[in-house]
TORMIGU-611054 format. One record per residue: residue number from 1; residue in three letters; x, y, z of N, C-alpha, C in turn. Coordinates in Angstrom, 3 decimals. Layout:
BEGIN
     i    aa        n.x        n.y        n.z       ca.x       ca.y       ca.z        c.x        c.y        c.z
   NUM   ala          X          Y          Z          X          Y          Z          X          Y          Z
...
This chain:
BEGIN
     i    aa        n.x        n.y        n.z       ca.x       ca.y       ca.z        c.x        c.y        c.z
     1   unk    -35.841     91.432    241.346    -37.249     91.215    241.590    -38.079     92.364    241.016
     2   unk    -37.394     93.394    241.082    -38.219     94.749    240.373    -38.575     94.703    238.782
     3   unk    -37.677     94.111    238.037    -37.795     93.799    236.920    -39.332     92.434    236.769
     4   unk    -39.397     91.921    237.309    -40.579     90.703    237.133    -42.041     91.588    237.946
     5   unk    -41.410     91.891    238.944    -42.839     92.905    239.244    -43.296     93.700    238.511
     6   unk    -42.572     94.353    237.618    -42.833     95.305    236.646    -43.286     94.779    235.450
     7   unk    -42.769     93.765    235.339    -43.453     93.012    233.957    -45.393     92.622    234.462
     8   unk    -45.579     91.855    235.596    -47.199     91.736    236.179    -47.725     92.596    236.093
     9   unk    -47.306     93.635    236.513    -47.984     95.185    236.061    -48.127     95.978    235.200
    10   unk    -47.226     95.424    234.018    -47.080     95.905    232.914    -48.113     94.977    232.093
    11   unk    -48.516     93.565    232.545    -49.776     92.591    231.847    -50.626     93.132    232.538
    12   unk    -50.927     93.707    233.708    -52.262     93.862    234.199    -52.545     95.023    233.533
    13   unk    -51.623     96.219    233.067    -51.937     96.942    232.908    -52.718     97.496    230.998
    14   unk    -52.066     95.918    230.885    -52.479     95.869    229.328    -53.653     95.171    229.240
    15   unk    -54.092     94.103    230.017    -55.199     93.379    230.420    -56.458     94.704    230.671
    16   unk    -55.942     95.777    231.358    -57.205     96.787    231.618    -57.383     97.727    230.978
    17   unk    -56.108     98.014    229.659    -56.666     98.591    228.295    -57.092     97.795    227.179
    18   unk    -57.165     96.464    227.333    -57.680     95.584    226.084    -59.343     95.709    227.021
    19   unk    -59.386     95.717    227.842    -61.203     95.992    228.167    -61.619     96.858    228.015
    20   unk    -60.839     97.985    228.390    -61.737     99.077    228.330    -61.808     99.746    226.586
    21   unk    -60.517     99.351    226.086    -60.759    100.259    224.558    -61.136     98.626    223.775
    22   unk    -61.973     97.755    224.142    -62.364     96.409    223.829    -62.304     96.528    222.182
    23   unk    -61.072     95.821    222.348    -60.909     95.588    220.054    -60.257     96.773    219.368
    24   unk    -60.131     97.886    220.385    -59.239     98.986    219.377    -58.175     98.221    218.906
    25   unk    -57.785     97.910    220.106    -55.997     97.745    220.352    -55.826     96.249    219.897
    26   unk    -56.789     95.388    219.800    -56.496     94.548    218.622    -55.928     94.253    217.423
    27   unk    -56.174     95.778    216.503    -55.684     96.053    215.479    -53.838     95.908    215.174
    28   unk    -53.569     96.154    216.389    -51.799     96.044    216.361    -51.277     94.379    215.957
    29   unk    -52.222     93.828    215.776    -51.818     92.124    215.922    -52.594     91.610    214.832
    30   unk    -53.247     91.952    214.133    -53.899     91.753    212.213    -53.104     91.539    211.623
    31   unk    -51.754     92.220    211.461    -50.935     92.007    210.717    -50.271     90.812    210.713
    32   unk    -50.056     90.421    211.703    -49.710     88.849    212.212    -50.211     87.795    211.898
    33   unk    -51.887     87.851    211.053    -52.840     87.011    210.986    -53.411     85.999    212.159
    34   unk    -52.688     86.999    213.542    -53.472     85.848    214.898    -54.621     86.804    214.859
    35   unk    -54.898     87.441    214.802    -56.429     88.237    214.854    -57.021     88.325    216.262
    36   unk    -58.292     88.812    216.642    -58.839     89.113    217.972    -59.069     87.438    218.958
    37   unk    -59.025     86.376    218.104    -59.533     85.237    219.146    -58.174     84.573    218.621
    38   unk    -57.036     84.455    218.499    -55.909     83.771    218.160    -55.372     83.684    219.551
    39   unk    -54.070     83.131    219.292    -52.782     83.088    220.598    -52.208     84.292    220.281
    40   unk    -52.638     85.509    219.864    -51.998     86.637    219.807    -52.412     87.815    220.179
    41   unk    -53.441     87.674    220.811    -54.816     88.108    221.087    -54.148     88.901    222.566
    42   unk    -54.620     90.203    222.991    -54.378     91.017    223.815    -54.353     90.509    225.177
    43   unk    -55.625     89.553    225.753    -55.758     89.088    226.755    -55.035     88.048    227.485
    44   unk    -54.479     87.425    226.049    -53.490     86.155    226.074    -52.434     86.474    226.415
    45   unk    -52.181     87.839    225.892    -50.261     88.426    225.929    -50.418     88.648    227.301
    46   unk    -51.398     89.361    227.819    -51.708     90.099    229.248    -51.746     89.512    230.293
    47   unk    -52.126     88.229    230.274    -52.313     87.186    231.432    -50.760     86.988    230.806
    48   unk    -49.904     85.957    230.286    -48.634     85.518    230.195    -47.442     86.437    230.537
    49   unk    -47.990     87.739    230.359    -46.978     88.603    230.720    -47.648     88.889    231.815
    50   unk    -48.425     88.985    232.411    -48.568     89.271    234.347    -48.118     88.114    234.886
    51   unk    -48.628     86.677    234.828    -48.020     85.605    235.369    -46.394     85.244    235.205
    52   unk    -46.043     85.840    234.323    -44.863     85.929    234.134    -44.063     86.273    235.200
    53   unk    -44.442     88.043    235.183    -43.747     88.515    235.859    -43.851     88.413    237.225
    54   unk    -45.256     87.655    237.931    -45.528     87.689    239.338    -45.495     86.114    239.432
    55   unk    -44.998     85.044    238.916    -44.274     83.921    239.748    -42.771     83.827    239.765
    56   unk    -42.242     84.713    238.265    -40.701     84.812    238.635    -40.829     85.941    239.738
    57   unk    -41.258     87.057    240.473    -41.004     87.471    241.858    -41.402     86.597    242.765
    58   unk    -42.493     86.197    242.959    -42.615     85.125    243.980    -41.834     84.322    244.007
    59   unk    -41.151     82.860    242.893    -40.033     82.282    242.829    -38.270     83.011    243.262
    60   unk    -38.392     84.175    242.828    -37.024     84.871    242.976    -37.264     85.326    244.919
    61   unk    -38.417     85.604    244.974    -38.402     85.940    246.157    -38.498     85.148    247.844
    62   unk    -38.733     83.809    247.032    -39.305     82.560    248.645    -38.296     81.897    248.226
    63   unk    -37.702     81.773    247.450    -36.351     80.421    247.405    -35.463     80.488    246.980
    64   unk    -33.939     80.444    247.147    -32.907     80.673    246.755    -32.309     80.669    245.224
    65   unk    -33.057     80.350    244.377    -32.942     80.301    243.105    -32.761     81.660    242.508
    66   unk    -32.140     81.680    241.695    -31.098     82.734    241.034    -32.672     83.290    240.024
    67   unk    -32.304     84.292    239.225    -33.240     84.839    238.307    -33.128     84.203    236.932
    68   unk    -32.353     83.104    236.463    -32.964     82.086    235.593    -33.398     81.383    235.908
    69   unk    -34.119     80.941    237.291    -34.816     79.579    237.400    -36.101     80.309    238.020
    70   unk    -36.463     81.671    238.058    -37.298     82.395    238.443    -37.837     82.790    236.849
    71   unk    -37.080     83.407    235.863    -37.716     83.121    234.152    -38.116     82.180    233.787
    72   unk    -37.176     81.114    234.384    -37.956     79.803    233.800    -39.940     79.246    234.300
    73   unk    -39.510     79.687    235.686    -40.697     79.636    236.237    -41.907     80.402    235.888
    74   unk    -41.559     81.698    235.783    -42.199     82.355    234.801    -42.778     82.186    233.543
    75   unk    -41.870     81.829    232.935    -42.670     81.497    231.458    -43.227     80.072    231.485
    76   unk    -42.820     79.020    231.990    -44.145     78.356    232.277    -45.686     78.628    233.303
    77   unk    -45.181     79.437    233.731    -46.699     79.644    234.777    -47.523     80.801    233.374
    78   unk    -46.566     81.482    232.861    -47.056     82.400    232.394    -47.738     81.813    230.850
    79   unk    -47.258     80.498    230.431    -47.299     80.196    229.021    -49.134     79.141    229.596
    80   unk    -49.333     78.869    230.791    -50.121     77.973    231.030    -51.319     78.907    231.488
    81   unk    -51.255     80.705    231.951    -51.819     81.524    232.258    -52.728     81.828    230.398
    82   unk    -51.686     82.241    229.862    -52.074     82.209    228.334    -52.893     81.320    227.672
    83   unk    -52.187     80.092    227.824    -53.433     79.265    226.839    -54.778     78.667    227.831
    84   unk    -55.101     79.188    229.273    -55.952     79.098    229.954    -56.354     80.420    229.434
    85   unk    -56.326     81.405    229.320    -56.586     82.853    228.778    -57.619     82.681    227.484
    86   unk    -56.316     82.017    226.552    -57.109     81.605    224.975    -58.441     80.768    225.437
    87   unk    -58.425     79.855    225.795    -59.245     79.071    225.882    -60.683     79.452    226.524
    88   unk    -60.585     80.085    227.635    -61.949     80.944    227.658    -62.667     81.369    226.657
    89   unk    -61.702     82.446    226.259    -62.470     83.847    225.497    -62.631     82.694    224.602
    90   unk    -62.318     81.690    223.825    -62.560     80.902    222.798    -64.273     79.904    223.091
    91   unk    -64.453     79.813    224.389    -65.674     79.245    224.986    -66.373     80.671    225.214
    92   unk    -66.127     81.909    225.578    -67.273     82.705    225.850    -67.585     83.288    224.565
    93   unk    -66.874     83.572    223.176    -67.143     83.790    222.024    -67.853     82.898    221.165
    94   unk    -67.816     81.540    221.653    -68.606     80.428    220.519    -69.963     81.011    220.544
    95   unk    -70.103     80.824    218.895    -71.636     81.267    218.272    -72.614     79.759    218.561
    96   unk    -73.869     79.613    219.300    -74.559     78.760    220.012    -74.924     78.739    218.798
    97   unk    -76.085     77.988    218.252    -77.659     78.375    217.481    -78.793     78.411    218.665
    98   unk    -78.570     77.524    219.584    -79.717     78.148    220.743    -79.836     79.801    220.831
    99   unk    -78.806     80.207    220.740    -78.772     81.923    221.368    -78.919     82.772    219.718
   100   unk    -79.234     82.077    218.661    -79.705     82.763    217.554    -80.604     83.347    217.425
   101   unk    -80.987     84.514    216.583    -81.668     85.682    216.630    -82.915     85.104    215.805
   102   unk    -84.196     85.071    216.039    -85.468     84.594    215.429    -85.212     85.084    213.964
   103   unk    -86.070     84.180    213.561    -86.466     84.068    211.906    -87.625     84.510    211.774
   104   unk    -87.981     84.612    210.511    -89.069     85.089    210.289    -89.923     84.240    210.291
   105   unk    -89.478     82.683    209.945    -90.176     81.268    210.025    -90.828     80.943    211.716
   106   unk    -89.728     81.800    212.322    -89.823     81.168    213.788    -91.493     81.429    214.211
   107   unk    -91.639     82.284    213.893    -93.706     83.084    213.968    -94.393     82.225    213.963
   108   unk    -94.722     81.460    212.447    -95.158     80.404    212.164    -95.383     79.249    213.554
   109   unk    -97.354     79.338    213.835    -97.754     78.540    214.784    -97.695     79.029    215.766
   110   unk    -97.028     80.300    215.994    -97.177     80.698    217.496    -98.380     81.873    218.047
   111   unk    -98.428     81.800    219.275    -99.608     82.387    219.436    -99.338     83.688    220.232
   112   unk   -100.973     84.524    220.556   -100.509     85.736    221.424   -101.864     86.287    221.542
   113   unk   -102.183     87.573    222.100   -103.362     88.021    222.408   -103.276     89.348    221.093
   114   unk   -104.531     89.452    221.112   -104.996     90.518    220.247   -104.551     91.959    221.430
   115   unk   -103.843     93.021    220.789   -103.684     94.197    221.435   -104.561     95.262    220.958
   116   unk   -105.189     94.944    219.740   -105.861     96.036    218.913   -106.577     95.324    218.103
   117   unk   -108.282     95.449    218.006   -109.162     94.963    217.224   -108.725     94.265    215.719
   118   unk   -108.599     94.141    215.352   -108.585     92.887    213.428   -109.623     93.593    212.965
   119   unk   -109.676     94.538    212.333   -111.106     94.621    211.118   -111.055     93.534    210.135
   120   unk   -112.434     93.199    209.603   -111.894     92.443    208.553   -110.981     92.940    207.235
   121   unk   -111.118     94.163    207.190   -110.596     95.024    205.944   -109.531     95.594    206.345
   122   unk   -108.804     95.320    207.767   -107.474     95.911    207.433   -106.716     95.296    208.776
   123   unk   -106.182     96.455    209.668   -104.623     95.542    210.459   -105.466     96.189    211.740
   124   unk   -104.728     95.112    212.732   -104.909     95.354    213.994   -103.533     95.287    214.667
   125   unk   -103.688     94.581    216.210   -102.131     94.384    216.489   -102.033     93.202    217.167
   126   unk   -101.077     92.289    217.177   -100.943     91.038    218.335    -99.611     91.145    218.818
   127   unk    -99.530     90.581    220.166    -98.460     90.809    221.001    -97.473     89.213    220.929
   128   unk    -96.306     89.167    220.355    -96.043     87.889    220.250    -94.819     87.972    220.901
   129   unk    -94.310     87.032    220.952    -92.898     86.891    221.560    -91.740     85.683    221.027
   130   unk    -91.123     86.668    219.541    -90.119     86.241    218.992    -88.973     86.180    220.332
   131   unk    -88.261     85.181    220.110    -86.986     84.885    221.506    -87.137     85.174    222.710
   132   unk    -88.243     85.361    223.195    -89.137     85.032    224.472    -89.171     86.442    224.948
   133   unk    -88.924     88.030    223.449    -88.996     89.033    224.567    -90.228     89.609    223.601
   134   unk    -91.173     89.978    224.360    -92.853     90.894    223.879    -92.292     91.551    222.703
   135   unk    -93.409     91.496    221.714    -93.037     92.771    220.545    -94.649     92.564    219.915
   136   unk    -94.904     94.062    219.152    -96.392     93.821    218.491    -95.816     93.794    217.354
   137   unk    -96.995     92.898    216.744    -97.064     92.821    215.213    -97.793     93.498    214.551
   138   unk    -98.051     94.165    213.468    -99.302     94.643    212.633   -100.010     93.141    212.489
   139   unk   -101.427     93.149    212.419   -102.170     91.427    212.031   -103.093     91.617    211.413
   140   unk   -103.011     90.493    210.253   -104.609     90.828    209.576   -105.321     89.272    209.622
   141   unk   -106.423     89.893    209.122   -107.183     88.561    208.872   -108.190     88.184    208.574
   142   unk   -109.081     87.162    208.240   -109.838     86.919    207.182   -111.413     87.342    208.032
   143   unk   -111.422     87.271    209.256   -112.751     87.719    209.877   -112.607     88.643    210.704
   144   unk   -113.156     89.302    211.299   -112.715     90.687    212.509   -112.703     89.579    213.918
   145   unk   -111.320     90.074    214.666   -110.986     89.510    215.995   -110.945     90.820    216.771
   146   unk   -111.457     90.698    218.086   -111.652     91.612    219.254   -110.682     91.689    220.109
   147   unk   -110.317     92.641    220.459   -109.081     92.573    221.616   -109.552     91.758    222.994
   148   unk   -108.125     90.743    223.221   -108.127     90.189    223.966   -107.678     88.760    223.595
   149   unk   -108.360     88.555    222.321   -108.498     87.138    221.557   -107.155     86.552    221.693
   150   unk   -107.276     85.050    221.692   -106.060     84.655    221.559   -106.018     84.160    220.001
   151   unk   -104.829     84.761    219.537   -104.910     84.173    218.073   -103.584     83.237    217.586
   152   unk   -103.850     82.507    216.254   -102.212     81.833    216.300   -101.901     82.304    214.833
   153   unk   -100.114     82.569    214.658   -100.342     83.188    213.550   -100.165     81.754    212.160
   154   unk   -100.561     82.397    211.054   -100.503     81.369    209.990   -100.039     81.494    208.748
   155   unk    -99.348     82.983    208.711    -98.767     83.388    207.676    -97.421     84.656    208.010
   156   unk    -96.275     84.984    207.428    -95.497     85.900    207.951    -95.507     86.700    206.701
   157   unk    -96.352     88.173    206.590    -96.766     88.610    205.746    -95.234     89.892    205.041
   158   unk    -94.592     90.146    206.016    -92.950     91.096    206.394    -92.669     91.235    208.169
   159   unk    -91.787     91.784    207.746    -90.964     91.453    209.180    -91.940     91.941    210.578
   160   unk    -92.624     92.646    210.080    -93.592     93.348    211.621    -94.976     92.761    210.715
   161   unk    -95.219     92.124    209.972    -96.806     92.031    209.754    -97.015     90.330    209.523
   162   unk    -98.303     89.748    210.272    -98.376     88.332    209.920   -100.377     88.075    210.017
   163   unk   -100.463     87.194    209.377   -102.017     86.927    209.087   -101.749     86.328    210.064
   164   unk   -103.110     85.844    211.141   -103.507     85.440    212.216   -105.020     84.723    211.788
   165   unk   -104.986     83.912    212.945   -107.004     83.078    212.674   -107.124     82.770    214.754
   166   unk   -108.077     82.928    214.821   -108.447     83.180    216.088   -108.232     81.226    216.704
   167   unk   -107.665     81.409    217.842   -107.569     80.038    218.578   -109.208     79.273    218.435
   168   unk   -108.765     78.176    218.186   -110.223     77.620    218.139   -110.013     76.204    219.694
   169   unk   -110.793     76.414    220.925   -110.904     75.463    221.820   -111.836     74.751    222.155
């Protein structure tokens, strides 16, 4: 039984250096071509080798069965620990496009308040909110807008600067 306990602890204990040094220790398994999200993957080995080793003790330990029918038990609890393992990290890694990082297109039509006057001859500031978090823009535009204004923008001039025209209601 010491031998299978030691193996659970020997996955847990690899399970809590694949988090904490997250992707160093990946590198040992590149060569393999399973890479960081494969069936070869640190978290996968870590769960199969803890379940491993802690249903062959539990099996070796509640029922008369010898220590091959306690391995056996093991590596199926442990092979079903694994590809429940894979399969997560494979759902918490998928790239959404909902959760994609704004465009520069995304601006276009949206609106915000004036933070800093519009001269007509040069930049002011508007407060917009690319992916729903506040950021100012430099803004220009064709007539002078007053702080406060609500404006919408109508052009994306570079990444922090966009022409604006005052809300019309």
């Amino acid at each position: 039984m010491g031998w299978f306990l030691g193996l659970g602890a020997a996955g847990l204990l690899l399970l809590v250096l694949s988090l904490v040094f997250d992707g160093v220790l990946e590198g040992i398994f590149d060569g393999l071509g399973a890479g960081p999200d494969g069936l070869l993957s640190l978290p996968v080995i870590a769960g199969f080798m803890s379940m491993l080793g802690f249903a062959g003790a539990i099996t070796l330990g509640t029922t008369g069965l010898g220590a091959v029918a306690a391995a056996a038990t093991g590596v199926l609890a442990g092979t079903g620990a694994g590809w429940l393992t894979w399969r997560l990290s494979r759902a918490l890694m998928r790239d959404d496009d909902a959760s994609a990082a704004p465009r520069r297109d995304d601006l276009l039509g949206t609106s915000g308040p004036v933070v800093t006057g519009i001269p007509a001859d040069g930049y002011g500031e508007v407060l917009l909110y690319p992916g729903g978090q506040p950021r100012k823009f430099a803004a220009k535009s064709s007539s002078p807008v007053t702080r406060g204004t609500e404006v919408w923008v109508e052009s994306v001039l570079s990444a922090t600067s966009v022409t604006v025209r005052p809300v019309e209601r």
